[in-house]
N, C-alpha and C positions, 0 to 999 in steps of 0.2 A: 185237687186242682190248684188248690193256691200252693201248694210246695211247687206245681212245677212253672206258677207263674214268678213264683221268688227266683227261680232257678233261670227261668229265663229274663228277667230282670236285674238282675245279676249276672248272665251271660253281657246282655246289651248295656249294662255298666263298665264291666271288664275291658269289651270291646271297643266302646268310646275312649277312655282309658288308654287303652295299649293305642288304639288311634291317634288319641292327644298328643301319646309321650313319642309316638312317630312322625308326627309331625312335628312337635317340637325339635327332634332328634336331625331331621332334612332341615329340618329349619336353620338350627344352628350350626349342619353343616354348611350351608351354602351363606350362609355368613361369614365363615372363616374362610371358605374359598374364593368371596367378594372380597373381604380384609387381603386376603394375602394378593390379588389383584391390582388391589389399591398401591399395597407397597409397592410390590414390581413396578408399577407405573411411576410413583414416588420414587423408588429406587434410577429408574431409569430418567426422569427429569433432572435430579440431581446430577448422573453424570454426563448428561447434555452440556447441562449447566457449567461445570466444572471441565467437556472441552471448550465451551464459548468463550470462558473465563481465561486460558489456556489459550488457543488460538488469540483472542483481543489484546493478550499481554506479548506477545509473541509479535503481533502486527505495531502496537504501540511501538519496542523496540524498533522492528526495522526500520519507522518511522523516524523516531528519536535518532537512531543510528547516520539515518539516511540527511538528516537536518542537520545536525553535529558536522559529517563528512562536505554537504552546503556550503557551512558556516567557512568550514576549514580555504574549501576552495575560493569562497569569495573575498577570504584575506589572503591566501596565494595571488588569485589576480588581482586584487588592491595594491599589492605589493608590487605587481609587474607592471601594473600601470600607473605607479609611479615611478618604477625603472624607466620605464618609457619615455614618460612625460620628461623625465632629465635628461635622457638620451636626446630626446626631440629639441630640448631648447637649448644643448651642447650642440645639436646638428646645425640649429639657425643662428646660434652664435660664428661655428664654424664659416657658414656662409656669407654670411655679413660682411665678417674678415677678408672673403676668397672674394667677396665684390670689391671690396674696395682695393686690392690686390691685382683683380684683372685688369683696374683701369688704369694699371702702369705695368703691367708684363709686356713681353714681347710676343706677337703672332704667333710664333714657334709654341710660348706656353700655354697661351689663348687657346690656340688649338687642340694640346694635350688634356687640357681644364676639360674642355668640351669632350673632346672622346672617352673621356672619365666619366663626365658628369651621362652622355648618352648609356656605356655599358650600365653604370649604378641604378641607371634611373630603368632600362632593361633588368635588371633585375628585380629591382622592387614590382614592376610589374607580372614578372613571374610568382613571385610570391604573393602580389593581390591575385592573381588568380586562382593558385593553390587555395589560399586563404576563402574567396567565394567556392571552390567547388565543396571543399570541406563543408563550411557553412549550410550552402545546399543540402547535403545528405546530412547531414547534422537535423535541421531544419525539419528533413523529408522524413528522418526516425522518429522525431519527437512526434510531428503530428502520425507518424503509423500508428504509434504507440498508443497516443489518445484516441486515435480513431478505435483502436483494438480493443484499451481498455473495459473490462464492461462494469454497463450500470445499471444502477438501482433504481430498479422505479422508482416514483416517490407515490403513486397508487396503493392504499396500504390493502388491496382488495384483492391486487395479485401477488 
């Protein structure tokens, strides 16, 4: 009797045994399967990261681009509005002169002075008009624009 309790003693050794080293064996499979999980995930943050990185450098530009192109224009109109401003005190100079001129012309020139100064001044108001519709629709994009643009909450919960 005891050979066949050694033997089955020794069976239930074996078996514990081969048990262990199979669980060990899932064990450490399913480790390497969590491990390489891990990376992929890892792997995939990284290249989140690197479009974020990619798109944010891409947005800066247009940005910087778009400030630069600003800058440009507001020294083009600086420029024109002091073309302007010269023009404008060349025009009051002009008139200063045409006043003191009509109070010794003759009616005939007084006259023509006038139907001048009516067309010129007819024009100009064509042009402030232009000038306001423009504006208008100028006006009427920007705020579409804002209105359209969208935004970000500042709730960091949605």
């Amino acid at each position: 009797m005891l050979g066949i309790q050694t033997t089955l003693i020794a069976a239930a050794i074996a078996a514990a045994a081969t048990g262990a080293g199979v669980w060990r064996y899932q064990s450490n499979k399913y480790e390497a399967q969590i491990s390489a999980i891990r990376l992929e995930q890892m792997q995939d943050m990284l290249d989140a990261s690197d479009l974020a990185l990619k798109n944010f450098t891409e947005m800066q530009r247009i940005k910087d681009d778009a400030i630069l192109e600003a800058e440009r224009r507001a020294t083009l109109n600086a420029q024109a509005a002091a073309r302007a401003a010269a023009s404008a005190d060349r025009l009051r100079s002009d008139l200063s002169k045409a006043n003191a001129r009509i109070q010794s012309a003759t009616r005939a020139a007084v006259d023509q002075y006038a139907a001048t100064v009516s067309d010129v001044f007819g024009q100009c108001v064509a042009e402030y008009r232009d000038m306001a519709e423009k504006a208008t629709g100028h006006a009427s994009d920007v705020k579409l624009m804002l209105d359209a643009w969208p935004m970000v909450s500042p709730d960091k919960n949605n």
